[in-house]
C-alpha positions as CSV (number, residue, x, y, z in Angstrom):
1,X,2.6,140.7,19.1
2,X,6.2,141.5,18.4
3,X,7.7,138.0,17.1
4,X,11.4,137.3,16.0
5,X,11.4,136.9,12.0
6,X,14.3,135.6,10.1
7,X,14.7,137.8,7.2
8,X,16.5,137.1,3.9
9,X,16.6,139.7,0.3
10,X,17.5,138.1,-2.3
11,X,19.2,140.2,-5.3
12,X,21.5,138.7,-8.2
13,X,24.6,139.5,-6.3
14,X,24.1,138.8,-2.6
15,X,21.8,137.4,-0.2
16,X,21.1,139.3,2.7
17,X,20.6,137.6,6.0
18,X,18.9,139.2,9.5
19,X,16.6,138.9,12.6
20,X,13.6,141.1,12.4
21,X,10.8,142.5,15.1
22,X,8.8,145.9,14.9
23,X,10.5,147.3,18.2
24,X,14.0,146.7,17.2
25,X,14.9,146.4,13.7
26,X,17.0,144.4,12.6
27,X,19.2,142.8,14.2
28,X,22.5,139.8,13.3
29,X,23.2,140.9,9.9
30,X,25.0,138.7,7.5
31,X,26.2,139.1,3.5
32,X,26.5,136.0,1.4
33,X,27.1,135.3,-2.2
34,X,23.8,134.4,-4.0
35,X,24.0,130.8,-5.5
36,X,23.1,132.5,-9.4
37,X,24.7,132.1,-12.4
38,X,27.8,134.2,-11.8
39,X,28.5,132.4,-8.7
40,X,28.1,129.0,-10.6
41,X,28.8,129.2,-14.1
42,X,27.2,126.8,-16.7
43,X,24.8,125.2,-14.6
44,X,21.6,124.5,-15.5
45,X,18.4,126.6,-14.3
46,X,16.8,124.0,-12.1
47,X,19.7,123.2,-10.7
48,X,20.6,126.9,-9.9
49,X,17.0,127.1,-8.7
50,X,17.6,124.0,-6.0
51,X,20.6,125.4,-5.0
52,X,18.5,129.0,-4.0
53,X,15.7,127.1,-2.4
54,X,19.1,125.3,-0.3
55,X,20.2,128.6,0.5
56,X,17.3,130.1,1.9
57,X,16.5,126.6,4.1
58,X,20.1,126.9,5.5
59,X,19.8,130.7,6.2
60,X,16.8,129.9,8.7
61,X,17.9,128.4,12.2
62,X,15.9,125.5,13.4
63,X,13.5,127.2,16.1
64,X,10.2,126.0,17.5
65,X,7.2,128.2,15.6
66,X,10.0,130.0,13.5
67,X,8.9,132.6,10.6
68,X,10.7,133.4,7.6
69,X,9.8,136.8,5.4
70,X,11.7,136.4,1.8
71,X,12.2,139.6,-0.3
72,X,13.0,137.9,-3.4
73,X,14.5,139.5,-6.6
74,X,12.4,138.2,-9.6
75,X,9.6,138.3,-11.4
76,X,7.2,136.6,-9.0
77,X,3.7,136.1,-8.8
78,X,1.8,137.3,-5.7
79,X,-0.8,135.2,-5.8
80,X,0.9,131.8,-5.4
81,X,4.3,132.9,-4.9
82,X,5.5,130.8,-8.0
83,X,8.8,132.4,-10.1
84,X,8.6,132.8,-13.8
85,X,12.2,134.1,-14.5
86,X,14.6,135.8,-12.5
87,X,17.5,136.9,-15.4
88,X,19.7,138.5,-12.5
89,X,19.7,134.6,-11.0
90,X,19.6,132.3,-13.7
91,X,19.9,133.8,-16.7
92,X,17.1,132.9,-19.9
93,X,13.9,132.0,-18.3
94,X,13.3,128.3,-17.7
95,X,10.1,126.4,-16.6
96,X,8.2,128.0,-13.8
97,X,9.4,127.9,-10.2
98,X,6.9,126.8,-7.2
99,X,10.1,128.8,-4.9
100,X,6.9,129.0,-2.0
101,X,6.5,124.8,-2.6
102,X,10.0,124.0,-2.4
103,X,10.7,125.7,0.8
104,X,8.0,124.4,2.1
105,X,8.9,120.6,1.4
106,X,12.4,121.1,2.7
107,X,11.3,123.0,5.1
108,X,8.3,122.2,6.4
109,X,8.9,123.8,10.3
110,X,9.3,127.1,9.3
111,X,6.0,129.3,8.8
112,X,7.0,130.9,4.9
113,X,6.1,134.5,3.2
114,X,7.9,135.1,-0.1
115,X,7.1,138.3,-1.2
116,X,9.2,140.0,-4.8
117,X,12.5,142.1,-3.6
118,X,10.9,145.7,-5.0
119,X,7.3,145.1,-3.4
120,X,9.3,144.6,0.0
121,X,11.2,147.5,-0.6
122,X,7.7,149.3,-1.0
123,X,6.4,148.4,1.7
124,X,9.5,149.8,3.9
125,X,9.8,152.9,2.0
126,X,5.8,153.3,2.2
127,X,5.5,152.8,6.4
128,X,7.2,155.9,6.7
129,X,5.0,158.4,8.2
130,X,5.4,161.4,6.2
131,X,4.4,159.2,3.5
132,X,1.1,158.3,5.1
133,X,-0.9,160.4,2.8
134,X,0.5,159.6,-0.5
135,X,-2.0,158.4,-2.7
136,X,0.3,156.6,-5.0
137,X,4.4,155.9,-4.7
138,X,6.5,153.8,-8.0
139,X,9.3,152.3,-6.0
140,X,11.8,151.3,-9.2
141,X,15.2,149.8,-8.4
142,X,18.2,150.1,-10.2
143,X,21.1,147.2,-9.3
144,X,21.9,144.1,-11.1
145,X,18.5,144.2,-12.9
146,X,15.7,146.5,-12.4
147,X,12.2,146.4,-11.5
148,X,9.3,148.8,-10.3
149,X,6.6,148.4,-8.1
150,X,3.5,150.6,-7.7
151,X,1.8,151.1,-4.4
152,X,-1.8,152.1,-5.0
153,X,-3.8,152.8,-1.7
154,X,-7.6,152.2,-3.3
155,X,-6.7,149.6,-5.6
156,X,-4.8,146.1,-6.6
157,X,-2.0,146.5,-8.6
158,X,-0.8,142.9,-10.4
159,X,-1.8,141.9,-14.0
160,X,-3.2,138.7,-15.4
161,X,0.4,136.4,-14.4
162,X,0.3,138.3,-10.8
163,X,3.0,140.4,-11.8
164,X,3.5,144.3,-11.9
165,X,6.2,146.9,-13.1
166,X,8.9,144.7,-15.0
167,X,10.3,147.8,-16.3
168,X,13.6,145.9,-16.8
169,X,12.6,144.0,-19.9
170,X,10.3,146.8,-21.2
171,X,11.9,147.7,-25.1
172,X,14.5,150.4,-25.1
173,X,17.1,152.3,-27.2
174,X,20.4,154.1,-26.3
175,X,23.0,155.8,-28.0
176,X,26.7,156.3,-27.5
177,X,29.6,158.4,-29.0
178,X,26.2,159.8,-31.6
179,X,25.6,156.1,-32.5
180,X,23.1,153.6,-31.7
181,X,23.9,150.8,-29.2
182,X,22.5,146.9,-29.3
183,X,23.0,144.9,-26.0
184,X,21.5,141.8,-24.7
185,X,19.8,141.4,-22.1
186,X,20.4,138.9,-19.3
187,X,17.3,137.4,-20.2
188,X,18.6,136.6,-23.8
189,X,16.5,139.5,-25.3
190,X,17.9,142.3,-27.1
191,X,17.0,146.0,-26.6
192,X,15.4,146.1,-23.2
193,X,15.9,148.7,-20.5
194,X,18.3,146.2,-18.3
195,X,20.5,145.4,-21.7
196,X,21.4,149.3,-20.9
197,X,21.0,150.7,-17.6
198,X,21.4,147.7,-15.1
199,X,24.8,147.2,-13.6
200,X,26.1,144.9,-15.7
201,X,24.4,146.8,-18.7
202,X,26.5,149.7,-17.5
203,X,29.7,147.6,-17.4
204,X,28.8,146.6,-20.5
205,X,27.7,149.9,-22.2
206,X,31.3,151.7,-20.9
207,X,33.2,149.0,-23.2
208,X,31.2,150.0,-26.0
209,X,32.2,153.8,-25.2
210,X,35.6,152.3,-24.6
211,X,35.9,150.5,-27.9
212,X,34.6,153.3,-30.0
213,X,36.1,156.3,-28.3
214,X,39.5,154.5,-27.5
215,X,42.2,157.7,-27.4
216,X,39.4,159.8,-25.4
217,X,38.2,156.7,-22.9
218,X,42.5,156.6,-22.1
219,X,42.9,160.0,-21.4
220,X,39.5,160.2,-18.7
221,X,39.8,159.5,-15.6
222,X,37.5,156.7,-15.6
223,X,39.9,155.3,-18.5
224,X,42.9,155.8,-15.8
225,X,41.3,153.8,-13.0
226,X,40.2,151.0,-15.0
227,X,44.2,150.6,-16.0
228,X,44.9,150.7,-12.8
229,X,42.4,147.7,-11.9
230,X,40.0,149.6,-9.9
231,X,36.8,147.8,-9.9
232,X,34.4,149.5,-12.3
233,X,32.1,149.9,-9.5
234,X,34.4,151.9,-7.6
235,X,35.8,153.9,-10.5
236,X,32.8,155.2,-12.1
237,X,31.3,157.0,-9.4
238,X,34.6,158.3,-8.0
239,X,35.3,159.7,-11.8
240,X,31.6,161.6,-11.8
241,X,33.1,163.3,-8.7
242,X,36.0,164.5,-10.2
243,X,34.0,165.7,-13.2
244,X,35.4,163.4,-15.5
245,X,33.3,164.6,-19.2
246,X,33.4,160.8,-20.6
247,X,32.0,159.5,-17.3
248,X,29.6,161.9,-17.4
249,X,28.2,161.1,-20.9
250,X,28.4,157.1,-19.9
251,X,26.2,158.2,-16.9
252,X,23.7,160.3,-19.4
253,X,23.5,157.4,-21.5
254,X,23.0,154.9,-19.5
255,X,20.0,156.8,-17.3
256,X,18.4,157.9,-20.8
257,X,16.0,154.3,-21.2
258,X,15.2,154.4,-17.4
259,X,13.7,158.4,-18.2
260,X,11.8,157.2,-21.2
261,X,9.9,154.9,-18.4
262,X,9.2,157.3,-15.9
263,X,8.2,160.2,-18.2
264,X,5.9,157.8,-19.5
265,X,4.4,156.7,-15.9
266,X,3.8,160.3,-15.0
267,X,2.3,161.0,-18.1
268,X,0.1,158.3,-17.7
269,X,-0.3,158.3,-14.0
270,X,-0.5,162.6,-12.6
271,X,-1.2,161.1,-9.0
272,X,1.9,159.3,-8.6
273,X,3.1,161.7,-5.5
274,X,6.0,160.4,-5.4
275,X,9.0,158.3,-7.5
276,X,11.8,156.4,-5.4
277,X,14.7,154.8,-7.2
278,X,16.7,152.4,-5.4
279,X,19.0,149.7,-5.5
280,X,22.8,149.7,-5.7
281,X,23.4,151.8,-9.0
282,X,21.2,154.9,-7.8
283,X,21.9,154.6,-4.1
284,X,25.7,154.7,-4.9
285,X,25.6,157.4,-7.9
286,X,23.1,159.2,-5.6
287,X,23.0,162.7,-6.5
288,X,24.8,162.2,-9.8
289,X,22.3,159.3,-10.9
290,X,19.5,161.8,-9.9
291,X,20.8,165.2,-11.5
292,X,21.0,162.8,-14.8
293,X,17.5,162.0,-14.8
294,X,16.4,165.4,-14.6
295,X,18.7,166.1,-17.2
296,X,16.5,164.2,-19.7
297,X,13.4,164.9,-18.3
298,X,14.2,168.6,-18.7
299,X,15.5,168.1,-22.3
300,X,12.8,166.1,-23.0
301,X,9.9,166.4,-20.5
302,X,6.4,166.3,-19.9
303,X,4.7,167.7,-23.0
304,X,4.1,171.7,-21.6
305,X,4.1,170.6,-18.1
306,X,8.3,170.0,-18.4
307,X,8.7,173.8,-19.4
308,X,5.4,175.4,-17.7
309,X,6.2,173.5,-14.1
310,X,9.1,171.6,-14.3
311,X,9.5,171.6,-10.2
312,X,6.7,169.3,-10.4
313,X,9.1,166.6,-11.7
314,X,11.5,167.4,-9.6
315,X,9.7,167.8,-6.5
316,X,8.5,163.9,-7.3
317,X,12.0,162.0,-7.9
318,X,13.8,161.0,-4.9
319,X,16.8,158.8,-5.0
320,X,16.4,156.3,-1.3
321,X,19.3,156.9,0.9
322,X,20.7,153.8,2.5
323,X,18.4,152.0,4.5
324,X,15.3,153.8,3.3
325,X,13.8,151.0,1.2
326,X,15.4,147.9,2.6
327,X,13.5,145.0,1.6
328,X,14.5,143.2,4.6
329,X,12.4,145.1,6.8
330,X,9.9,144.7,4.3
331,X,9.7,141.6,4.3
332,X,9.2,141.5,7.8
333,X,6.5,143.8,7.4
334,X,5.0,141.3,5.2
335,X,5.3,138.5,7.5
336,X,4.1,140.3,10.7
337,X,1.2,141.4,8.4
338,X,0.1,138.1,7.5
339,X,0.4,136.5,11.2
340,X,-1.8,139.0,12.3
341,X,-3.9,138.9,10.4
342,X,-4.3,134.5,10.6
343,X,-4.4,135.8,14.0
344,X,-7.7,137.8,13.5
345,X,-8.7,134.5,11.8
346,X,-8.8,136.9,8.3
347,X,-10.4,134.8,5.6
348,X,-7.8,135.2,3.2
349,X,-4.3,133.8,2.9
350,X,-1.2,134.5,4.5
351,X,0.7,135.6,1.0
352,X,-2.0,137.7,0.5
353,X,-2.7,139.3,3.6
354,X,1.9,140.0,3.3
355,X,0.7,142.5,0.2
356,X,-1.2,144.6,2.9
357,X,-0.1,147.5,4.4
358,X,-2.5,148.8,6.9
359,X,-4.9,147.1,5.7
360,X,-4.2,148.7,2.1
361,X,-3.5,146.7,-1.1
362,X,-0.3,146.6,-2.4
């Protein structure tokens, strides 16, 4: 069984569009804008929410027995599929999203799996053979909001609303130029961990540094190519290469509330064999993004364990080149999951069966 799957990700920035099957990957790759909030200004959630459910109907060709896998960036729940906020998307929570109904109803020809962005970046990062023997893996990603997801091989891992590792709105603190900093978050909520160390917290959090520090922030060379109208995007990781001191501190500042959570999950959690960060802010810092987090975690580790065995840290973090966790192929994983397993005539359903890998909950 090696079907054709239309695959769409969904993040706050873009939606990613491609033809999936086991053998040959993907294949007819397209970009798009997402139809969020920054794309349409000052429109109301629902309608921002019809305009997605549009999106994704339109991003699936009309096919006899065609099958759609969605990697979807919110906070989702897996047993019905059902959105309670996606801040990245549409701002301030609203009511409750059936996303899984309203595909349907508009699109009732296509066979649907909607599956959260981060869990179908899991389960592409997990398939990988030499991780077939890790007993736990905490996939977080770090792009226009952030998120975790924890696969445990024994055991289920959602909570009472179906949902699982929104490290993004977790409370957090940071500190710039030796004083405190309060940002808001996306979701309307001050002090979380996405307020900080998102994207656009980072944007946000090198105008602080850039208001309070204004004769050192012009003399950087971050503070040079921002005058010259280099996208901030572009100019802050080209200034960590050239070893710029105030881009350096932005970076240690902005990682600091994303440490806090994973020096508390492996204090909590010693079998986690392995944490991943991904998403567009640690793929594209990389090694910088990843040398920063050790820096706290070394300054401020794992009570004995940080000083006695600090390798054991480091041997755990890895930041996902590109491709590695692609929640594209995850979602196709989730889909081919689930039609096998209606195949086998499983009794249990088809959203459920996508949260499977190998049989394994996820």
């Amino acid at each position: 069984m090696n079907p054709s799957i239309v695959v769409v990700d969904v993040g706050g920035t873009h939606l990613r569009r491609a033809r999936w099957t086991e053998t040959d990957g993907l294949t007819e790759r397209t970009v798009l804008p997402s139809p969020g909030k920054e794309r349409h200004p000052g429109e109301p959630v629902g309608r921002l929410q019809a305009r997605m459910a549009d999106a994704l109907c339109d991003a699936v060709p009309f096919e006899a027995g065609v099958v759609a896998g969605i990697s979807f960036g919110a906070a989702l729940d897996h047993r019905g599929c059902v959105v309670y906020a996606s801040a990245p998307l549409w701002g301030p929570a609203g009511e409750p999203f059936d996303l899984l109904g309203a595909l349907r109803r508009r699109r009732p020809d296509v066979t649907w799996h909607v599956v959260n962005d981060v869990t179908a970046a899991l389960v592409h990062l997990a398939a990988a053979p030499g991780r077939a023997r890790h007993r736990r893996i905490l996939l977080a990603t770090i792009s226009t909001g952030i998120a975790c997801r924890t696969l445990d091989r024994t055991t289920g891992t959602v909570d009472g609303c179906g949902l699982q590792g929104e490290i993004g709105h977790l409370p957090a603190t940071a500190t710039l130029a030796g004083r405190p900093v309060e940002l808001v978050c996306d979701c309307g909520t001050p002090g979380h961990v996405a307020a900080y160390s998102s994207g656009p917290g980072i944007r946000r959090m090198a105008e602080v540094l850039r208001q309070r520090e204004p004769g050192r922030w012009r003399d950087s060379r971050l503070g040079a190519e921002h005058e010259r109208g280099t996208a901030f995007e572009d100019a802050f990781p080209r200034a960590l290469e050239e070893g710029d001191p105030l881009a350096h501190d932005l970076l240690t500042a902005v990682t600091g509330p994303v440490a806090d959570v994973l020096r508390t999950a492996l204090c909590l959690s010693p079998d986690i064999d392995e944490v991943a960060l991904t998403g567009g802010v640690a793929v594209g810092l990389a090694g910088h993004y990843r040398r920063a987090l050790l820096g706290h975690l070394e300054r401020s580790g794992l009570y004995l364990t940080g000083e006695r065995a600090p390798e054991w840290i480091a041997d755990r973090l890895t930041v996902c080149g590109p491709g590695e966790a692609d929640g594209l192929v995850g979602a196709g994983i989730v889909a081919l999951t689930a039609l096998r397993a209606a195949d086998r005539g499983t009794v249990e359903t088809a959203e459920a069966a996508g949260h499977r890998i190998g049989g394994e909950p996820l």
